[in-house]
C-alpha atoms as one frame of an Amber mdcrd trajectory, in Angstrom:
protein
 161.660  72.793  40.947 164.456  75.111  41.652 166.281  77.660  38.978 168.467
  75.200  37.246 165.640  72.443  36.940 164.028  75.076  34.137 167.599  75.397
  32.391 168.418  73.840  28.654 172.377  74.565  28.578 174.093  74.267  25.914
 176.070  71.264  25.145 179.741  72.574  23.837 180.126  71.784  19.534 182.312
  73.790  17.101 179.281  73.484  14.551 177.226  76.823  13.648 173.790  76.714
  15.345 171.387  78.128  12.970 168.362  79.404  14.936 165.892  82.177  14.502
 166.890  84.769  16.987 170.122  85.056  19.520 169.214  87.226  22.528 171.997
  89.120  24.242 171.205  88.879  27.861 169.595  86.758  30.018 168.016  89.013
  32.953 164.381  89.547  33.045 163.821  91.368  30.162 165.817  89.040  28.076
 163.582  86.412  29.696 160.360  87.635  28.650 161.768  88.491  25.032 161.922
  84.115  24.651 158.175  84.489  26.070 157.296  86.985  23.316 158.858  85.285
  20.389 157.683  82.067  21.704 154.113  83.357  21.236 155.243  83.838  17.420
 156.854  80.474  17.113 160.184  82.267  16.972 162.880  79.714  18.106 165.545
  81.837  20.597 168.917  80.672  21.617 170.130  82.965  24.925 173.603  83.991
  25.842 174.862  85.405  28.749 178.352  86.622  29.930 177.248  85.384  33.555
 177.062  82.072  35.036 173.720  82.378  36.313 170.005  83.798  34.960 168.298
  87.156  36.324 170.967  89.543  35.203 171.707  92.456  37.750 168.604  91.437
  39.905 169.947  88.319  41.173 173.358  89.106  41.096 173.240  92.289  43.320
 169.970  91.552  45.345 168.507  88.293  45.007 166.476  88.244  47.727 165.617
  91.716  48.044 161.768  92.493  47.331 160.601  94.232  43.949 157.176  96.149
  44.285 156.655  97.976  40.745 156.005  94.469  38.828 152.180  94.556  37.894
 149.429  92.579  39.136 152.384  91.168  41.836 152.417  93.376  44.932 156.453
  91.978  45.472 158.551  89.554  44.741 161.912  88.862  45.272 164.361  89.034
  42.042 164.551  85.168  42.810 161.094  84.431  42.443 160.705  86.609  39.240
 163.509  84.767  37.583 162.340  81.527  38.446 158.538  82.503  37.830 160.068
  84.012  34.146 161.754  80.455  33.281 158.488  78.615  34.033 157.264  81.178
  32.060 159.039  80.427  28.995 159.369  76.851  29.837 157.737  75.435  26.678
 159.257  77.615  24.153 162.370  75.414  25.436 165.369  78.257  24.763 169.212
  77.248  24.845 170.898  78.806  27.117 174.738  79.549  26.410 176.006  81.299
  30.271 179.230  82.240  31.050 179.563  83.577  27.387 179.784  87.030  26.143
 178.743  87.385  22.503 181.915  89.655  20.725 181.090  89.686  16.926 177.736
  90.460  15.136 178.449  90.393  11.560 175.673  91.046   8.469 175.577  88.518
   5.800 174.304  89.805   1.793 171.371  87.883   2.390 170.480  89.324   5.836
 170.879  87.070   8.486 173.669  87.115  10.632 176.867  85.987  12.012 177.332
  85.742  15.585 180.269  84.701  17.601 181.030  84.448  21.251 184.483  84.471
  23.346 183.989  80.885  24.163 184.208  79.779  20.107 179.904  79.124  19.612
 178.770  80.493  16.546 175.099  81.296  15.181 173.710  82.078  12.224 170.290
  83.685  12.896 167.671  85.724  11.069 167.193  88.074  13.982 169.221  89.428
  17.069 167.711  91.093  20.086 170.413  92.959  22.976 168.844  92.583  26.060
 172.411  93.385  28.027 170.632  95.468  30.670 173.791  98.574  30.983 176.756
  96.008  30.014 177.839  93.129  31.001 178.790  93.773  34.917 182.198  93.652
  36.392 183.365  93.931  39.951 185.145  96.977  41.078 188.683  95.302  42.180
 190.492  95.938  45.389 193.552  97.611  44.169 195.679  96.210  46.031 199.127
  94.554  44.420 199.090  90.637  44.331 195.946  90.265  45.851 193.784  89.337
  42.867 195.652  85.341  43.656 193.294  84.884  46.381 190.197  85.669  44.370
 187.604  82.504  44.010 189.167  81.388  47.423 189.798  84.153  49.888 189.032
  86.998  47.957 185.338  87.375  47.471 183.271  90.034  45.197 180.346  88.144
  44.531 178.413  85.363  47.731 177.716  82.343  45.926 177.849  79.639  49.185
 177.199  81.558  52.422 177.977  78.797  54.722 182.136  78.513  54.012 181.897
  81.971  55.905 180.542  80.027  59.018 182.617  80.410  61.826 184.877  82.280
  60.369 186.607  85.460  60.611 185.290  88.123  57.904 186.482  91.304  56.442
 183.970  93.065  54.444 184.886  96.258  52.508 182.705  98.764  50.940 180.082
 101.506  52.301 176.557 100.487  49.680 173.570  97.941  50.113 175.614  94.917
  49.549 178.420  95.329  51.642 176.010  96.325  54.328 173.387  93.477  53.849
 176.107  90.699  54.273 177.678  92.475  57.112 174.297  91.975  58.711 173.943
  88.430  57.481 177.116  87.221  58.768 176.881  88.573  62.556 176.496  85.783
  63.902 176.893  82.996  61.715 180.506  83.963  61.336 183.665  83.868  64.317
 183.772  87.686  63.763 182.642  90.192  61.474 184.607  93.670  60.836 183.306
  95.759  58.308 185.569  98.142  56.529 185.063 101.717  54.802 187.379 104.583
  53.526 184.567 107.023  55.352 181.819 106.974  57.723 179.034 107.573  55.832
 177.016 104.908  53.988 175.654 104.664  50.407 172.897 101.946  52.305 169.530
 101.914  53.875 169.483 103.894  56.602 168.049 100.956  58.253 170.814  98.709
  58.028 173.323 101.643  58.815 171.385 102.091  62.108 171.621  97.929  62.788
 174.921  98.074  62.069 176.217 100.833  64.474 173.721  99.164  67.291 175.699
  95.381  66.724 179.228  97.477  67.069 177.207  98.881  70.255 176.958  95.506
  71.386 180.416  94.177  70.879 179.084  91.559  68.247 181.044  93.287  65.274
 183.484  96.334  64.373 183.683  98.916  62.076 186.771 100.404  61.195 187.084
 103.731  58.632 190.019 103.021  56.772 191.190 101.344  53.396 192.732  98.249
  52.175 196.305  98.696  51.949 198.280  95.395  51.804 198.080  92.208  53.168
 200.418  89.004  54.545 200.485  85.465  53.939 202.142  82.394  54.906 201.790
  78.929  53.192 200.141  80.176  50.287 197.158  81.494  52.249 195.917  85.057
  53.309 196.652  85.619  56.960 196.451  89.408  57.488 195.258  92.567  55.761
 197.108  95.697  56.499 194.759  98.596  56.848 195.219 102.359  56.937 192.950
 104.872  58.796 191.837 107.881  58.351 194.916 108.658  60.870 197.340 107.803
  58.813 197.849 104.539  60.925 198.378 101.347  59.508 196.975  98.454  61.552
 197.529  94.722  60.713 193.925  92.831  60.899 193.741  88.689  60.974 191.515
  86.753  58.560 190.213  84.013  56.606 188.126  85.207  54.115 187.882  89.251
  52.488 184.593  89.940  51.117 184.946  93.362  48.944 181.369  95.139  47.272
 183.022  97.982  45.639 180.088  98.302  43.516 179.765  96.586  39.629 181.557
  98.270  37.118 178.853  98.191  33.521 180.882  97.823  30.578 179.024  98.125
  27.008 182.042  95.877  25.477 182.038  94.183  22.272 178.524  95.834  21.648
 179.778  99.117  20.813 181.785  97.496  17.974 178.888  96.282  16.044 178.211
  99.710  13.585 175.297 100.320  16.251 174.203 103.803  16.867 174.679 105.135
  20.393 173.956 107.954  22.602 175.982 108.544  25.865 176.713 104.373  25.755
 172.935 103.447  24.981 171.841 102.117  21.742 169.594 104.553  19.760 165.829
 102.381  18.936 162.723 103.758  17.048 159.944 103.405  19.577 157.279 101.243
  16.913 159.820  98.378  16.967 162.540  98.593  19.170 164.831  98.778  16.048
 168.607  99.681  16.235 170.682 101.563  13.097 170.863  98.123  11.874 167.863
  96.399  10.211 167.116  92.927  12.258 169.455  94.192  15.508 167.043  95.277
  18.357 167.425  96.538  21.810 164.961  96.182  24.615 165.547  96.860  28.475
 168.006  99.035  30.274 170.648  99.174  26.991 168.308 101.282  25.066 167.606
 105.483  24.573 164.522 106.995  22.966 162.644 110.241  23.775 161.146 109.738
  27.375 162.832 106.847  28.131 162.423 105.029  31.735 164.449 102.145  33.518
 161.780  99.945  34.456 161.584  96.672  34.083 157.908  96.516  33.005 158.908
  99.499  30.560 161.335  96.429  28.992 158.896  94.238  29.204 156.874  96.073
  27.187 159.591  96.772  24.730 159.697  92.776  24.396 156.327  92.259  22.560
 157.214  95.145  19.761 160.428  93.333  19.254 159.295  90.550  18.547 156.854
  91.661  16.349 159.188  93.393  14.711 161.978  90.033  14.758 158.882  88.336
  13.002 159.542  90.250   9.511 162.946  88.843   9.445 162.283  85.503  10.624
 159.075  85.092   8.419 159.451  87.310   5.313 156.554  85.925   3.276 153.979
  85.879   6.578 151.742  88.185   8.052 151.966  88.390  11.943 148.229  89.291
  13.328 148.204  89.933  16.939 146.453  86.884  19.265 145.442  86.893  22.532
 146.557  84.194  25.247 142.983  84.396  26.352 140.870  83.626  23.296 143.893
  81.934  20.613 143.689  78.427  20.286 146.763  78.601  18.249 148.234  80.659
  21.141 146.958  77.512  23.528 148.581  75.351  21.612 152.289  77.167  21.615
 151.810  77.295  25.394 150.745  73.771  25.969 147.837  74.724  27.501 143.986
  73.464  26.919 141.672  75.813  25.484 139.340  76.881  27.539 135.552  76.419
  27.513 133.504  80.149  27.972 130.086  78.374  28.037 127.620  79.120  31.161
């Protein structure tokens, strides 16, 4: 089954969905958070402001390997997001992509409001930000009248490798990314030219050294320069014009311009919601993963507290106090007791799974 086989999206309705919990962010860590409240019978709806699940993982590196995930010596972030959806498979969450959630607002009785740019509205007991650093945005090309191509000639993001077949590529930008698809695309594309304002890299020094080597060998080029303007003729992007480090500027033919400037993290509508924050990061006690605001809770990369680390099994972690902490909201007149997915039956059942038998 591939990614999208796991996915319950959200059909479009201008009624409030009343749920128990509304995660913000849908990479790993916001993955496992459904697994923990699943394990509580806490009923999560998910939204994301990208199209896709796996958060920064899949949309900078999806196929790069991960080696600090436990008990997994590496995966790819591919195989952890689709391993994470099986995962949470029978908890069965709602997925709302391609929405960024702008207004968290307290009700008197404690549950809240919760609005997204699209128009969906919750009302929920509980909400856990799982936004990683912000919701991610390109770094542009600043170049005047450019932006019209984007989607069709203009490229920040890869999302179907083959329309670069047999083409001719421009790639700009000096980090992993830019360097990664530069060696994808040698030869699969008509001709690859890769682009930088200097000539050193921000990239392995691995695919630096395969780079220079396929310049070596005539089967790419690498120009230092920047992105200065560009030509077109029937509506379509013929040329870039790009200066040097010379002061030059050289006209350079093309079909497609594929530009990894790096993603931009924005904390956006989040630092709106009365939240306390430190440098951008939202202040959390480290028993619950608690915000300033009773029943708002961080987990992942958006959080601070004393000794903090950026790990993902660090979030992961984070995930099961959450959700033990969610549980006083979403069931004020029940005691939680921890379980174990080895032993519970009741944990068995949540899961779907048969308890199992431990005689000899």
């Amino acid at each position: 089954m591939a990614i999208e086989d796991y996915l319950t999206i959200a059909p479009s309705t201008e009624d409030v969905i009343e749920t128990d919990a509304v995660i913000v962010g849908a990479g790993p860590v916001g993955l496992f958070q459904v697994f923990e409240l699943g394990l509580l019978e806490i009923k999560a709806h998910v939204v994301d402001s990208l199209k896709t699940v796996g958060g920064q993982c899949m949309e900078l590196y999806p196929t790069k390997p991960i080696y600090d995930i436990p008990a997994v010596p590496v995966y790819s972030s591919y195989e952890l997001t689709e391993n994470l959806l099986k995962q949470i498979h029978p908890f069965k969450p709602v997925f709302h992509l391609g929405e960024e959630v702008t207004d968290v607002a307290k009700r008197s009785d404690g549950r809240f409001d919760v609005k997204t740019n699209k128009g969906t509205r919750f009302l929920c007991k509980a909400v856990i930000i799982a936004s990683g650093v912000g919701s991610f945005q390109p770094r542009p090309l600043r170049v005047s009248g450019i932006e019209k191509f984007e989607g069709t000639q203009l490229h920040y993001r890869v999302r179907d490798p083959e329309i670069f077949t047999g083409k001719n590529i421009v790639i700009c930008g000096g980090g992993d990314s830019a360097l990664d698809w530069t060696l994808n695309l040698v030869g699969k594309a008509e001709s690859v030219v890769l682009i930088h304002r200097r000539d050193g890299f921000r990239a392995a020094d691995a695919s630096v050294a395969k780079m220079k080597e396929l310049c070596e060998n005539w089967e790419m080029q690498f120009e230092v320069g920047q992105v200065t303007g560009f030509e077109e003729a029937d509506g379509q992007m013929t040329q870039i014009r790009v200066t040097g480090g010379d002061g030059v500027t050289r006209r350079m033919p093309l079909d497609h311009l594929l530009v990894f400037f790096g993603l931009q993290p924005k904390l956006g509508p989040i630092a709106d919601w009365g939240l306390e924050l430190d440098r951008k990061q939202i202040v959390v006690d480290t028993e619950k993963f608690e915000t300033s605001v009773p029943g708002i809770f961080a987990v992942g990369d958006c959080n601070i507290y004393p000794g903090k680390k950026k790990l993902i099994l660090s979030g992961f972690h984070e995930c099961a106090l959450a959700a033990f902490g969610a549980s006083r909201y979403v069931f004020p007149e029940k005691k939680t007791y921890l379980q174990y997915t080895t032993t519970s039956p009741k944990l068995h059942k949540v899961l779907g799974v048969p308890t199992p038998s431990f005689d000899d």
